[in-house]
N, C-alpha and C positions, 0 to 999 in steps of 0.2 A: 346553152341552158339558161333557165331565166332564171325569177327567183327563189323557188324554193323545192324543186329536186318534184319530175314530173312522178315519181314512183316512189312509195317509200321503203325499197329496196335495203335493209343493212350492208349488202356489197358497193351500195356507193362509197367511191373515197373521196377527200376530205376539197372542198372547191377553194381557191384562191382566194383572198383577199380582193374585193370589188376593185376596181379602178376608179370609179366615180360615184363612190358613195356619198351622200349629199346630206348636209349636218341633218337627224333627226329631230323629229318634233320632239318639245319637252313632256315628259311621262307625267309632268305634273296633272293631276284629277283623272288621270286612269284610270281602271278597275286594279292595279296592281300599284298605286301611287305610294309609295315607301319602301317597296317590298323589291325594287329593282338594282342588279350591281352592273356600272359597264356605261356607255355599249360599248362592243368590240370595235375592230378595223371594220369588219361589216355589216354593223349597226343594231346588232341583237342584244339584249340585254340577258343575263342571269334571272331569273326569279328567285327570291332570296328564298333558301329553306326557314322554316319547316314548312311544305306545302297544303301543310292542313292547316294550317292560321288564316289562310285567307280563302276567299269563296271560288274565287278566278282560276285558284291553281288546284284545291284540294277536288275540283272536281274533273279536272285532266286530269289524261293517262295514256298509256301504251298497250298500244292492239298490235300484238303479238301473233305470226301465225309463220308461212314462209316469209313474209316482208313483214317489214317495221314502218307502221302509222300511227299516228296519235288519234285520239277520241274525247270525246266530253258526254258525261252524263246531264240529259236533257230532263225537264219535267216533263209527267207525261201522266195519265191515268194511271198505267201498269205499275209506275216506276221504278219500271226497268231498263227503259231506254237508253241509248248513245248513239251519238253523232256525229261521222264520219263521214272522206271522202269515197265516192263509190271507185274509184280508179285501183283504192285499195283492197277490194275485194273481188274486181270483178273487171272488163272494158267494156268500152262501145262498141253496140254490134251497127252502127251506123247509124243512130235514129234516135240511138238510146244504149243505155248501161245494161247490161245483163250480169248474174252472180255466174264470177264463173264453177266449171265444174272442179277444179283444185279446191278453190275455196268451202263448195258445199262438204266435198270429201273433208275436207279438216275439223269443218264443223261437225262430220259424222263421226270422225275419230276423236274429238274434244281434246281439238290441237289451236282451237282459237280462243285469246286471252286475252282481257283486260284488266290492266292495273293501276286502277286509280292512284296520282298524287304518287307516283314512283319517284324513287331518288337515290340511283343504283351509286350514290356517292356512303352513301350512307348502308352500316351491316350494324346489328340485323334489322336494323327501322325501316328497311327502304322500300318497303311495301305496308305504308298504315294501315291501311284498308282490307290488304289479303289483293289476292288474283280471282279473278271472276271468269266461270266459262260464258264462252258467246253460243248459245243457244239457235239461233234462227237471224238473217238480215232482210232486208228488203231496199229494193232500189225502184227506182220508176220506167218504168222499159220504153213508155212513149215520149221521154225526154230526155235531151242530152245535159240536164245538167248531173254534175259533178257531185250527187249526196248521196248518202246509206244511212240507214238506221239499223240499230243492230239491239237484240234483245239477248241480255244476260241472265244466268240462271240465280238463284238468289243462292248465296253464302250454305255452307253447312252448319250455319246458326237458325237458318232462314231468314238471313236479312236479304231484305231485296237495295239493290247499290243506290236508288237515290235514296233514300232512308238513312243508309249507312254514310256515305258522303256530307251529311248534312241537309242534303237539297242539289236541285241540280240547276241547266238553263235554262231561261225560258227564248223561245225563238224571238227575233226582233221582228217587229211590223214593216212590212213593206216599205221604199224606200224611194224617195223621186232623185230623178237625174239634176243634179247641181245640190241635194242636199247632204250635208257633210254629217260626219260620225267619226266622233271619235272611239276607234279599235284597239284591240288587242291582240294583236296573234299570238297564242300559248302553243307551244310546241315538245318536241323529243328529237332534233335534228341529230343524224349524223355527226357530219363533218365537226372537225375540231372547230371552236373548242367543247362543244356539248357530250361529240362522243354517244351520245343516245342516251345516256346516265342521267340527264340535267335536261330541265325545263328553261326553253329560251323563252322570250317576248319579244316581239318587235311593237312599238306604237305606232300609231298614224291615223288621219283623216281621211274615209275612205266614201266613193260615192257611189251612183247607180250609174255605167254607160249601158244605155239600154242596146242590145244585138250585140253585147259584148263575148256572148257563151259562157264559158269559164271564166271568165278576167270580169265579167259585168258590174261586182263589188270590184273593186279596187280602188289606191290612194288614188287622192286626188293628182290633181297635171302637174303641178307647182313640187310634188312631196316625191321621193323614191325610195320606193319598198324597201328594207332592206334585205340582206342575204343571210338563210337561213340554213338549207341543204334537206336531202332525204329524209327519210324519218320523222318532221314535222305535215308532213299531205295531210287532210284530214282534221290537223287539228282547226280549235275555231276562233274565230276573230271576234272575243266578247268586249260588247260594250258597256254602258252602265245600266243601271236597273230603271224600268219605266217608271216607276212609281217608290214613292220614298217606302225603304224596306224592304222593296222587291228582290226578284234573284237578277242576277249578270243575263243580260242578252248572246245569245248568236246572232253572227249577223250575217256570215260564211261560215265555210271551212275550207280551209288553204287546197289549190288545184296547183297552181305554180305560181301567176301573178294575181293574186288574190284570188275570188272564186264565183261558184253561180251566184244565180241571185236567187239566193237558197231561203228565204222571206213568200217566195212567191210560189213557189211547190211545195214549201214543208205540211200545210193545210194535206192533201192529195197524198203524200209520202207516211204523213202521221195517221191517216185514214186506213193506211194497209197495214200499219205497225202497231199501233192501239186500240185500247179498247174505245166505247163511248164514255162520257162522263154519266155518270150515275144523278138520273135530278132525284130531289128530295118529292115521295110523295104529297100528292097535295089534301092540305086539312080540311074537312069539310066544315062551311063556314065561313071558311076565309078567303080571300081573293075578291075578283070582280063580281 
C-alpha cells in the first residue's frame, strides 16, 4: 500500500511507521505556515486548532456516508460546490468513473454528509459550521481521472456552505511537467495518530508527470510524500493564492501517491456541476 490508503474506508487499521521516511520540506510560506504541530514518525503534521482561523483548513471536511473521505469546498457560481476523490463515491468501469448505485441510494436516503472544519477532538464545537447534506455528485465517465464534485443543500438557515465557510477554492491552472508547487495536503486520515478526529497536512513540491493517471501531480523525484492513511482520499492539495488576496488553490485531491491532473478536467467536470456565470447586461451607449 502506497501513500495514502486507496479507499477511504473507516475499517482501515492504523499503517506502520514508514521505514524511509525522508526529512520533509520546511512548511515555511505554506498555505498553513504557523498553524502546523509535528511532523510525526510519518511526516504529517497536525493542523493547529481552531480550524476556522485560517482559509486552508476552515474549508476542509468530512464526507461521511458508508466510507470516510475528506472534501474541500470549491468556488463556484452555485456555491455549493465540493471537491473530492471519485473513488470515494463510486469506481472505474474501465474507461472511466461511474457513481456507484450504493452511493446514489444514500444520497436518496440523505445518508451523505459533509462537515466542514470538523474537530471531533473538540465537544460541542467540533462541527462550526453545522453538517451539510450532499444533494447530487458528478463525476466524468469518459475519463479515468480520480475527481467528484458534489453539490450540497444549503443549511436550515439557508446558507449556502461557500458563503458559510467564508469562501471556498479556487481550482489551480494547468501545470507543466518540471514545474514545481509548493502543496498542501489537508486531510481526515484514519490511522493513528489522526484517528479521523484531526486534520493532518503533509507539505511538499509537487509536479506534472505527464501519462502519470492518478500519481500525474505528485512530489517532486528528490522529495517523498509522506504517510497519511484512509480517510484522507479526496482531500486536496492547496496551494497559495494566484493573486494577492485571492482564495487557496486546488491543485489535486489525494488518490494514493498524489492524484490526477485535476487542473486539466476540472473546466469539463465543473461544466456538468455548475451553473454559467451570469454577465452583467450590457448598457446602451457604452462599449465599442
Amino acid at each position: 500500500m502506497t501513500v495514502a490508503g486507496i479507499i477511504g474506508a473507516t475499517a482501515l487499521t492504523a499503517l506502520p511507521a514508514h521505514a524511509d521516511i525522508r526529512p520533509q520540506p520546511d512548511p515555511t510560506g505554506s498555505v498553513l505556515d504557523g498553524r502546523l504541530t509535528g511532523p510525526n514518525d510519518n511526516g504529517a503534521y497536525f493542523v493547529d486548532a481552531p480550524y476556522t482561523a485560517a482559509a486552508a483548513s476552515r474549508a476542509v471536511g468530512q464526507l461521511v456516508w458508508d466510507y470516510l473521505c475528506t472534501g474541500s469546498v470549491i468556488n463556484s457560481n452555485k456555491r455549493t460546490l465540493v471537491i473530492t476523490a471519485a473513488h470515494c463515491i463510486g469506481t472505474n468501469a474501465g474507461g472511466g468513473y461511474e457513481i456507484s448505485p450504493e452511493f446514489r441510494a444514500a444520497l436518496a436516503q440523505g445518508r451523505v454528509e459533509f462537515t466542514p472544519a470538523f474537530d471531533g477532538r473538540k465537544t460541542p464545537e467540533d462541527r462550526p459550521f453545522g453538517t451539510w447534506n450532499v444533494a447530487d455528485a458528478w463525476v466524468l465517465p469518459a475519463s479515468n481521472a480520480d475527481v467528484a464534485v458534489l453539490e450540497v443543500e444549503p443549511n436550515g438557515r439557508g446558507q449556502l456552505i461557500q458563503d458559510a465557510v467564508g469562501g471556498g477554492f479556487d481550482i489551480h491552472a494547468p501545470i507543466a511537467a518540471g514545474e514545481r508547487v509548493r502543496a498542501t495536503l489537508v486531510g481526515y486520515p484514519d490511522p493513528e495518530p489522526f484517528l479521523s478526529i484531526a486534520q493532518s497536512a503533509c507539505v511538499g513540491d509537487y509536479t506534472l508527470y505527464p501519462g502519470g493517471g492518478n500519481s500525474s501531480i505528485r512530489r517532486v523525484a528528490e522529495q517523498q510524500e509522506c504517510w497519511v492513511g484512509g480517510g484522507s482520499s479526496g482531500g486536496p492539495y492547496i496551494s497559495a493564492p494566484a493573486t494577492v488576496g485571492g482564495s487557496p488553490q486546488v491543485l489535486t485531491v489525494l488518490n494514493s501517491n498524489g492524484g490526477a491532473d485535476v487542473p486539466s478536467v476540472a473546466g469539463e467536470l465543473l461544466a456538468l456541476a455548475d451553473i454559467p456565470a451570469v454577465e452583467a447586461p450590457a448598457i446602451p451607449g457604452l462599449g465599442s
